[in-house]
C-alpha positions as CSV (number, residue, x, y, z in Angstrom):
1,X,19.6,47.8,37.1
2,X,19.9,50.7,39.8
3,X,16.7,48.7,41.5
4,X,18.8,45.5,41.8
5,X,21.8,47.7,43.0
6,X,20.0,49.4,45.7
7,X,18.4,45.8,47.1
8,X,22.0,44.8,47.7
9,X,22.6,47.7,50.1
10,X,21.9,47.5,53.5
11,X,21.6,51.6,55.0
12,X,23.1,52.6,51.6
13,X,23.0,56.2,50.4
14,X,22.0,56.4,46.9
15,X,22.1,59.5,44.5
16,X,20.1,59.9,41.3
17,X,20.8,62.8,39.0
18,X,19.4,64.3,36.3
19,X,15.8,64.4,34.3
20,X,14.1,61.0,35.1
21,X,15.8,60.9,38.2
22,X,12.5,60.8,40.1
23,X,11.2,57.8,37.7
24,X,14.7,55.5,38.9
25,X,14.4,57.0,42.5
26,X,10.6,55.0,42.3
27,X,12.7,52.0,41.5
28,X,15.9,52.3,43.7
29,X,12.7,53.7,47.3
30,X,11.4,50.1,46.1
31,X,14.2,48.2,46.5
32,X,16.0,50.0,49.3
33,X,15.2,48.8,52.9
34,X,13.9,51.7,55.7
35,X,17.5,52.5,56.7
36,X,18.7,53.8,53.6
37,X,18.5,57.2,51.8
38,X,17.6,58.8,48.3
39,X,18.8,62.0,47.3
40,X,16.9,63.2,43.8
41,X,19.1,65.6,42.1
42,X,17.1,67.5,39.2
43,X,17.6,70.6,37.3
44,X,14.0,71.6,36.0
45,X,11.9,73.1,39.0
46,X,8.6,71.5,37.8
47,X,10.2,68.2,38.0
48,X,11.4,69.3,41.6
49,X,8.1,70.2,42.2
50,X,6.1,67.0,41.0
51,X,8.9,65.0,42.8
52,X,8.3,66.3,46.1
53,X,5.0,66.4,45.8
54,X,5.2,62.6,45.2
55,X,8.1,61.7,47.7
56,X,6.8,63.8,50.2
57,X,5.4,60.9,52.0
58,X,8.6,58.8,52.0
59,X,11.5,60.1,54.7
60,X,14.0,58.2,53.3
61,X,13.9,60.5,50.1
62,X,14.7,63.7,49.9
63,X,14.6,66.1,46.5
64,X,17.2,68.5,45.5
65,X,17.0,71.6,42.6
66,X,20.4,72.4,42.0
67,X,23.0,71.8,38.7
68,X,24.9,68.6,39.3
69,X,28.3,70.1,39.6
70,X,27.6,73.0,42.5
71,X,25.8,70.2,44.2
72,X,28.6,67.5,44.5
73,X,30.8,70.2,45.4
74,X,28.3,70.6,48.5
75,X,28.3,67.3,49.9
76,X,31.6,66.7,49.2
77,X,31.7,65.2,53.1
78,X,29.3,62.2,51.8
79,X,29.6,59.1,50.4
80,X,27.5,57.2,48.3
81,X,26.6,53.4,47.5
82,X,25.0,54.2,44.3
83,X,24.8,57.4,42.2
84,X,22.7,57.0,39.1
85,X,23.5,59.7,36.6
86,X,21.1,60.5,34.1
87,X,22.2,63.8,32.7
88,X,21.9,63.6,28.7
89,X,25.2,65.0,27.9
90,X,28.8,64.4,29.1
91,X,30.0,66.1,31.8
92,X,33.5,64.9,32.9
93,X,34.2,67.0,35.8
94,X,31.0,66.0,37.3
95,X,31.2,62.6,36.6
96,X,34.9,62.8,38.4
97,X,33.2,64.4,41.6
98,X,30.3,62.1,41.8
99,X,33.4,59.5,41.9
100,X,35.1,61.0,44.4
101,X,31.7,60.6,46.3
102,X,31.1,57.1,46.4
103,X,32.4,54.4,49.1
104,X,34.4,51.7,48.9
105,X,32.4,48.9,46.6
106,X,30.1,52.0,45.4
107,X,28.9,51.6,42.2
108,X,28.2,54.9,39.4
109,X,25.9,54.2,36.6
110,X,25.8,57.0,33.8
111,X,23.7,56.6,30.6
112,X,25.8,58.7,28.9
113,X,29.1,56.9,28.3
114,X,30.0,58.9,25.9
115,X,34.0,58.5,25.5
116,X,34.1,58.1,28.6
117,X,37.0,55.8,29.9
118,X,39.3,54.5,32.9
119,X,42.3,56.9,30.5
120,X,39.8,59.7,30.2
121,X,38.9,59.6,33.7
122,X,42.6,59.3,34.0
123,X,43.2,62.9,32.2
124,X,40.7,64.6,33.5
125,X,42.9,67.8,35.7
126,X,43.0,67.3,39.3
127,X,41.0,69.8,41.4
128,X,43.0,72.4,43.1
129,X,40.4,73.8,44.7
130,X,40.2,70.6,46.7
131,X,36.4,70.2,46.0
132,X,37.0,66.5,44.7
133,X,38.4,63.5,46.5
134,X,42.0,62.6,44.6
135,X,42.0,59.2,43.1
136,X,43.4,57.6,40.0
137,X,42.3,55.4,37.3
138,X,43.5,52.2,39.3
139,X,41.2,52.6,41.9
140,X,38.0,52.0,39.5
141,X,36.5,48.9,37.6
142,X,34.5,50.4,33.9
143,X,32.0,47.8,32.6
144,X,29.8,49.3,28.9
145,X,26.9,47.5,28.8
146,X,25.6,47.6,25.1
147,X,22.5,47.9,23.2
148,X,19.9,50.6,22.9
149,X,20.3,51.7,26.0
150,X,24.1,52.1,26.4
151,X,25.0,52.7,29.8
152,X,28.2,52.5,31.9
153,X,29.3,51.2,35.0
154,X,32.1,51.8,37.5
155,X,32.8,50.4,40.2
156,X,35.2,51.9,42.6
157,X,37.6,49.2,43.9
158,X,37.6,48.6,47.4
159,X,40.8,48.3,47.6
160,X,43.7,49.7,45.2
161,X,44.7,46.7,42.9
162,X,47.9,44.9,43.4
163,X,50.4,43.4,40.9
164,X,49.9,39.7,41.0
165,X,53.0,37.7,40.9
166,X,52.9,34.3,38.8
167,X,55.3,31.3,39.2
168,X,57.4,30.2,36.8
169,X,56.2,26.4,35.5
170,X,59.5,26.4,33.3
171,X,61.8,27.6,36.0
């Protein structure tokens, strides 16, 4: 799925996090054209180390050892077309500032749904610190996609959605 996400990206900025973020960054470098970018987020330093080792070769990735929170705080300035989270458990205020990260139409696929939810998302305090981009549950589309593999996807809208209004075939 995050290879079929990054093909539809022209110079798209794509973040993977967590262990096995080198294994979908393989997928997503294949799919991605020679203007975009892959940032590799990991936590273990011998997966940092094996991953640049292997993506040394390829400038359009770069590899990052660094816990997922502290990190999006840093690039809090960027955007992202894709960020692929792969961080076993849940981690709501992370999840909220890799939202806050991605563009218009940018998609975030976690493999850890959890109880996560537009309401949850919804909940979750707003930064005071400023280190997330404010937002609310309207300006996000949530998809579960079952099976063995549950995963979830959001979609932030690219623009908020408005209240349709409906004509009246009685009237």
């Amino acid at each position: 799925m995050a290879r079929a996400l990054a093909g539809s990206k022209t110079a798209g900025n794509f973040l993977c996090i967590g262990a096995g973020a080198g294994e979908v960054g393989g997928w997503v470098l294949d799919a991605m054209d020679h203007s975009s970018g892959l940032v590799a987020l990991v936590q273990d330093a011998d997966e940092a180390a094996v991953l640049r080792r292997e993506l040394d070769r390829d400038v359009r990735a770069s590899v990052h050892l660094q816990d997922a929170e502290s990190f999006l705080v840093d690039v809090r300035e960027h955007r992202f077309d894709l960020i692929v989270d792969l961080v076993a458990d849940e981690h709501s205020r992370a999840v909220r500032l890799g939202l806050g990260l991605l563009q218009m139409g940018g998609v975030y696929l976690a493999s850890h749904p959890g109880n996560l939810s537009r309401e949850t998302l919804a909940k979750s305090a707003p930064d005071p610190a400023g280190q997330s981009a404010p937002f609310g549950p309207e300006d996000f589309e949530i998809a579960r996609c079952g099976g063995q593999l549950e995963s979830l996807i959001i979609v932030r809208r690219a623009e908020p959605a408005r209240p349709r209004r409906r004509s009246n075939p009685k009237a």
